[in-house]
C-alpha positions in Angstrom: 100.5 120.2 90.9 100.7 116.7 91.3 101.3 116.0 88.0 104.4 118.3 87.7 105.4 116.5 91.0 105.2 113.5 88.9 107.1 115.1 86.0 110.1 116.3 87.9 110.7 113.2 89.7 110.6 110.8 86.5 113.2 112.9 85.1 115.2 113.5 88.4 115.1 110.0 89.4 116.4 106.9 87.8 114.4 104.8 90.2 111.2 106.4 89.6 111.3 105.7 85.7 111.6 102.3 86.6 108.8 102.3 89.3 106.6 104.6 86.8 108.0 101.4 84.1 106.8 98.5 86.4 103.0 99.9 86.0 102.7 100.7 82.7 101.2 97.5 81.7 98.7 97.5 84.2 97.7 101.0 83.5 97.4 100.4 79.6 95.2 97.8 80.6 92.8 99.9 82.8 92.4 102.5 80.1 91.3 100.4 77.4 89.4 98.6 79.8 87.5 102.0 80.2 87.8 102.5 76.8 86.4 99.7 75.7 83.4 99.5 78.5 82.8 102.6 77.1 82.2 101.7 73.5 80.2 98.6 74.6 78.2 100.3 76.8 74.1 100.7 76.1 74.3 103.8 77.8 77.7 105.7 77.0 76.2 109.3 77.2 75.0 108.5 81.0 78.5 107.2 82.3 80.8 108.9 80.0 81.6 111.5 82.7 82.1 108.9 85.0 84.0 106.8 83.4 86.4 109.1 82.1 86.8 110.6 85.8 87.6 107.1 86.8 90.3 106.5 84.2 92.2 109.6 84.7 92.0 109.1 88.8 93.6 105.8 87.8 96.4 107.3 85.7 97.2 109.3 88.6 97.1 107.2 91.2 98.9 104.7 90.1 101.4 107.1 88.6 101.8 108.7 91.9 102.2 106.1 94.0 104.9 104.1 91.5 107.3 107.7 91.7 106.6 107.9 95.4 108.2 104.6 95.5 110.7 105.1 93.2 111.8 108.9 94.9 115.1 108.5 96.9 113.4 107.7 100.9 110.2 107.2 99.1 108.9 103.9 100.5 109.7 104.6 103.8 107.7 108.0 103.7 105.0 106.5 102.3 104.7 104.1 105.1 105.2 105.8 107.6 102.1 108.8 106.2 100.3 105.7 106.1 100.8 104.7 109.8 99.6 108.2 110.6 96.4 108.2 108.5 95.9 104.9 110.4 95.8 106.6 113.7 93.5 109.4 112.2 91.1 106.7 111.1 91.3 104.6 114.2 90.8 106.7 116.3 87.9 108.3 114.3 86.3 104.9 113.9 86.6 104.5 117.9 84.8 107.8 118.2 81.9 106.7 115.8 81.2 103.0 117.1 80.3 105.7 120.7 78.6 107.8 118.8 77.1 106.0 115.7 75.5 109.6 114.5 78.8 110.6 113.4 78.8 107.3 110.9 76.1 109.3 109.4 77.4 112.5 109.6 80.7 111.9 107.8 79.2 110.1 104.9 77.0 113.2 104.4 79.5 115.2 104.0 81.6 113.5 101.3 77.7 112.8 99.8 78.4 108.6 100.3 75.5 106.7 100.3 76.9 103.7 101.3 78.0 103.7 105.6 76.6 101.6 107.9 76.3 103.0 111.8 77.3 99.4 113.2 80.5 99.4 111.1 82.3 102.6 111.7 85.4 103.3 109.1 86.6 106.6 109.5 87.5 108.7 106.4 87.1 105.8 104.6 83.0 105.7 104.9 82.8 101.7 103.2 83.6 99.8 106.4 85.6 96.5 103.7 87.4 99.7 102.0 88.6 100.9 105.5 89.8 97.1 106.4 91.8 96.8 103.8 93.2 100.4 104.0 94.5 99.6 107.5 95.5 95.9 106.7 97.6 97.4 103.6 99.2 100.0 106.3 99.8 97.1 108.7 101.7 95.1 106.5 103.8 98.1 105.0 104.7 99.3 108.3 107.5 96.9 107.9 109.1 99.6 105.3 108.2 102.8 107.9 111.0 104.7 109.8 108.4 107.9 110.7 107.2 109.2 112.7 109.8 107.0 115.2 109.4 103.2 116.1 106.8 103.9 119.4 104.4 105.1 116.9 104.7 102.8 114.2 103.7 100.4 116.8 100.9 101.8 118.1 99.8 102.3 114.3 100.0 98.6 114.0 97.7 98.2 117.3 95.3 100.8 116.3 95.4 99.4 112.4 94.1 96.4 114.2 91.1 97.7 116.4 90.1 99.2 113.0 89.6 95.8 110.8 87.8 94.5 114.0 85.6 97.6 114.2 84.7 97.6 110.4 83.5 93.8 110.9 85.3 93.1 107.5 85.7 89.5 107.5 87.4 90.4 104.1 90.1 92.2 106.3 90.2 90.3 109.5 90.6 86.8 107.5 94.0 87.7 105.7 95.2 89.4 108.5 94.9 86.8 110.7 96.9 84.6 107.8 99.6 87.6 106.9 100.2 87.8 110.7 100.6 83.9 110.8 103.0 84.0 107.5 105.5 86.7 108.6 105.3 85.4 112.3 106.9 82.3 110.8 109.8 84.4 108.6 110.4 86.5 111.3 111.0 83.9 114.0 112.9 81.7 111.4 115.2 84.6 111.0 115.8 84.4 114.6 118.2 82.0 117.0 114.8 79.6 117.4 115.1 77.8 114.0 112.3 76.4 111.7 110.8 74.0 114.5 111.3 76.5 117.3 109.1 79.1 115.6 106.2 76.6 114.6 106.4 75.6 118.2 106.1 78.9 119.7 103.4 79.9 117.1 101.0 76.9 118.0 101.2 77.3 121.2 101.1 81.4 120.7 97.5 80.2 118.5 96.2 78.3 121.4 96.4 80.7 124.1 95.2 82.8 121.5 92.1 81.0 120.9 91.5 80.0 124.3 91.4 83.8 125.6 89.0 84.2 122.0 86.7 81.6 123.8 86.8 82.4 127.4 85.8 86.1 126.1 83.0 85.0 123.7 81.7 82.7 126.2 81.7 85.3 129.2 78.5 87.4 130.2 80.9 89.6 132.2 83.5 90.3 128.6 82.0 93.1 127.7 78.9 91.9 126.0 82.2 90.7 123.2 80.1 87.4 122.5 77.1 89.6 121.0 78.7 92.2 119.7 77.9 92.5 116.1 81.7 92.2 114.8 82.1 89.1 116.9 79.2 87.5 115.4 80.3 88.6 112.0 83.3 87.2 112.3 82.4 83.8 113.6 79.7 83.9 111.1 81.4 81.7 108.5 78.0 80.7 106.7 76.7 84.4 106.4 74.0 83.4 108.1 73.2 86.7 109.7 72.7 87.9 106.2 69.0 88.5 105.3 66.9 87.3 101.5 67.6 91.0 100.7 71.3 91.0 101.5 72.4 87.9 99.9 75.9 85.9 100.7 78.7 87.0 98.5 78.9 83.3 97.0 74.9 83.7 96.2 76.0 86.8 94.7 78.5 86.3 92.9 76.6 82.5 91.8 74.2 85.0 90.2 76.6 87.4 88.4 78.3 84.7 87.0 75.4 83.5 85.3 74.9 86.4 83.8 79.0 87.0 82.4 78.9 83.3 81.0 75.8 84.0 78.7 76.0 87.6 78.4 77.5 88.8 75.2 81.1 87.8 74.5 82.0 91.9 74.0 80.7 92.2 77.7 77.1 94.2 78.8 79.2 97.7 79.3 80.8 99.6 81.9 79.4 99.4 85.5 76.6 96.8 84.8 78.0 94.6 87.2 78.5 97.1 89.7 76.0 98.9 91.9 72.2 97.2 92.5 70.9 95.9 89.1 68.9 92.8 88.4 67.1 92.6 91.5 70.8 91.9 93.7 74.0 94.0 94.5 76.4 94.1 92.4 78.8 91.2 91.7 81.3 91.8 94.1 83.9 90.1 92.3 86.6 92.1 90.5 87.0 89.3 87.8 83.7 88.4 87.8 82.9 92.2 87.0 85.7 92.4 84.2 84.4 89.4 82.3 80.6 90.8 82.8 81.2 94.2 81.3 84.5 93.8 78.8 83.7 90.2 77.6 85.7 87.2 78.0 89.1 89.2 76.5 89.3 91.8 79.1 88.8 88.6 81.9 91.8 87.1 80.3 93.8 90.3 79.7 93.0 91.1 83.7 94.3 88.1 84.5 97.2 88.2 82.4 98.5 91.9 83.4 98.0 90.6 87.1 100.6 87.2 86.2 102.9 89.4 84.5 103.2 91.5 88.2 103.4 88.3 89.9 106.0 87.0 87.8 107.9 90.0 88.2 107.9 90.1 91.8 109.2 86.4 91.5 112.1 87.1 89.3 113.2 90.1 91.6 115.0 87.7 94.2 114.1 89.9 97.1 115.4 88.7 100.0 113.0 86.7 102.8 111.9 89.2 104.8 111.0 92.0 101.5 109.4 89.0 99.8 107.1 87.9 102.4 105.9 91.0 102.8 105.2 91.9 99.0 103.9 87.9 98.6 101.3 89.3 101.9 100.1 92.4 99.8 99.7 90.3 96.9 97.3 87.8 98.7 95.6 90.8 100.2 94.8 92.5 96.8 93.7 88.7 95.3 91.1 88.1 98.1 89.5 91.5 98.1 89.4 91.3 94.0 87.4 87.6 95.0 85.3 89.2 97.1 84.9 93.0 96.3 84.5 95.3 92.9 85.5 98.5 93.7 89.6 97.4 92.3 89.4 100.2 89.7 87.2 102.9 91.7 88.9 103.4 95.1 91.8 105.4 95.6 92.9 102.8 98.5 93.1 100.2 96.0 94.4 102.2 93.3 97.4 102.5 96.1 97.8 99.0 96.4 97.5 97.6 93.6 100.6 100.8 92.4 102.4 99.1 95.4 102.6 96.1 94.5 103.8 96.5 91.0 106.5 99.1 91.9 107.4 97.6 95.2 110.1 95.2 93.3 111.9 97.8 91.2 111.9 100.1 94.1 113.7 97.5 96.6 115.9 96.4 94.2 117.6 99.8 95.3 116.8 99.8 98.8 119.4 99.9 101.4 120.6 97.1 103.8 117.9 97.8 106.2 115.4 97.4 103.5 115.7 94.0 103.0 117.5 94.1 99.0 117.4 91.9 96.8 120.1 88.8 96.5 123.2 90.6 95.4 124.8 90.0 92.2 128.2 90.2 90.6 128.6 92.8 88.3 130.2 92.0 85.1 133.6 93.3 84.1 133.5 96.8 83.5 130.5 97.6 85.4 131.3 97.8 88.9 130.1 101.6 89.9 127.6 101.7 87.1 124.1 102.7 88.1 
């Protein structure tokens, strides 16, 4: 179904072709990074099924989401179903840190064995998959005309209360900088000029950070200064980590060891992922690519990513539509530094579909949408889509 959905709208829709057209290189790239995983892999009859499950969910995905963006009204729908599965998940995840049972119950029955009860994330299960899922909502709320402006704002609140309740400093780190960044466009854009809005921001940050230490500081907050999103949030060392849950950097210190003096073909799909060599996996997207496809697929990751980014920066959006694709950019970057599941979960899958189609599909956006920079048409072609 979806992929007659798919079919009809690339040949329905001019936009979507050019969408569908803006991920193509990216999506070449994950197959043969499959592909080749595959062929290099020491076990390719264990995780053939896998991997080929994994490839064709990327196909689609990322197909999907470039027509939904490219489909007349399709940004804005998309962001708005997104504020709404951000109210779902909210308020599921309020439900669970009550009840931390549920955690438990809700990973059974999608058989994940990854949860943990002091992290609820809704639907989502992996508590850094959930904060990212509601920080990607946050910032494309910008685009969302449904369901009405009331709720879109509430959305944003509850999208909030979920990064803090997933303790994701991967989440609550970027947000904390997106929310800085288009605080600064947004009041630029306003009568208060440049210096007005860095004024109003600083002192916005510390009132901001003088309520933040009146809370954590107060035996009568709440019990906020030990709850354990608080301290994972202050905890800038990961020192609350223990010798059998090592730091990320320790991690990913390890990992790389093992990519730089591995084989130069790469050690084969998913060895980098999951608990191997006596530590988690490497929790670093690139790290992972140059670890399992060799030194090529790092530098053909890299490259597909550069070609997006330099696409986006030869789009001329306009201020406001740039800030907020520049935001998802730095959103997918960080996680990809700090996380491995780019190529495995559908919420990335989403974003990373987003942020390659989001430039074509604005160029065609109206007014409201923040276009980009108008150009003359040349002589003859005034009219012409």
């Amino acid at each position: 179904m979806v992929a007659a959905c798919v079919v009809v709208s690339l040949v329905s829709w001019r936009r979507a072709r050019l969408t569908t057209l803006a991920v193509v290189p990216y999506l070449a790239w994950i197959v043969c990074f499959h592909l080749w995983g595959l062929l290099v892999s020491p076990t390719p009859q264990r995780i053939l099924s896998t991997a080929v499950s994994a490839a064709l969910l990327n196909v689609l995905v990322l197909t999907a989401t470039a027509v939904a963006l490219g489909v007349p009204g399709g940004l804005s729908r998309l962001a708005g179903f997104l504020q709404v599965a951000v109210l779902v998940n909210a308020g599921l995840a309020i439900w669970e840190a009550t009840h931390p049972l549920v955690v438990i119950q809700l990973a059974d029955v999608v058989h994940s064995d990854y949860y943990n009860r002091l992290r609820p994330a809704g639907l989502w299960i992996q508590p850094n998959v959930a904060a990212i899922g509601f920080l990607f909502a946050l910032i494309l709320s910008r685009f969302a005309t449904w369901p009405g402006p009331a709720w879109i704002w509430l959305a944003r609140v509850a999208a909030v209360v979920g990064i803090f309740l997933s303790g994701s400093r991967s989440g609550l780190y970027p947000l904390l900088l997106c929310l800085a960044v288009l605080g600064i466009v947004e009041l630029r854009a306003s009568r208060l000029g440049a210096a007005g809005a860095v004024a109003l921001l600083l002192v916005a940050a510390g009132l901001a950070g003088l309520a933040l230490t009146s809370l954590l500081a107060s035996e009568s907050a709440g019990g906020l200064a030990s709850s354990y999103e608080a301290a994972r949030f202050l905890d800038f060392r990961q020192e609350l980590r223990t010798p059998s849950d090592p730091s990320r950097t320790t991690v990913a210190g390890i990992w790389l060891e093992h990519a730089v003096s591995g084989p130069w073909q790469g050690s084969g799909l998913y060895t980098y992922r999951g608990v191997s060599r006596a530590v988690q996996g490497a929790h670093d997207a690139f790290i992972a690519v140059w670890g399992e496809t060799g030194l090529v697929g790092l530098v053909t990751y890299v490259g597909v990513l550069a070609a997006g980014i330099a696409a986006f920066v030869r789009s001329g959006l306009r201020s406001r539509a740039a800030t907020t694709v520049a935001c998802l950019w730095l959103i997918y970057l960080v996680e990809a530094l700090v996380d491995h599941n780019q190529f495995t979960s559908v919420t990335h899958i989403i974003v990373i579909g987003s942020l390659l189609g989001l430039p074509a599909a604005l160029a065609g956006a109206p007014p409201a949408m923040s276009p980009v920079t108008p150009t003359v048409a040349p002589p003859g072609q005034v009219g012409r889509r």
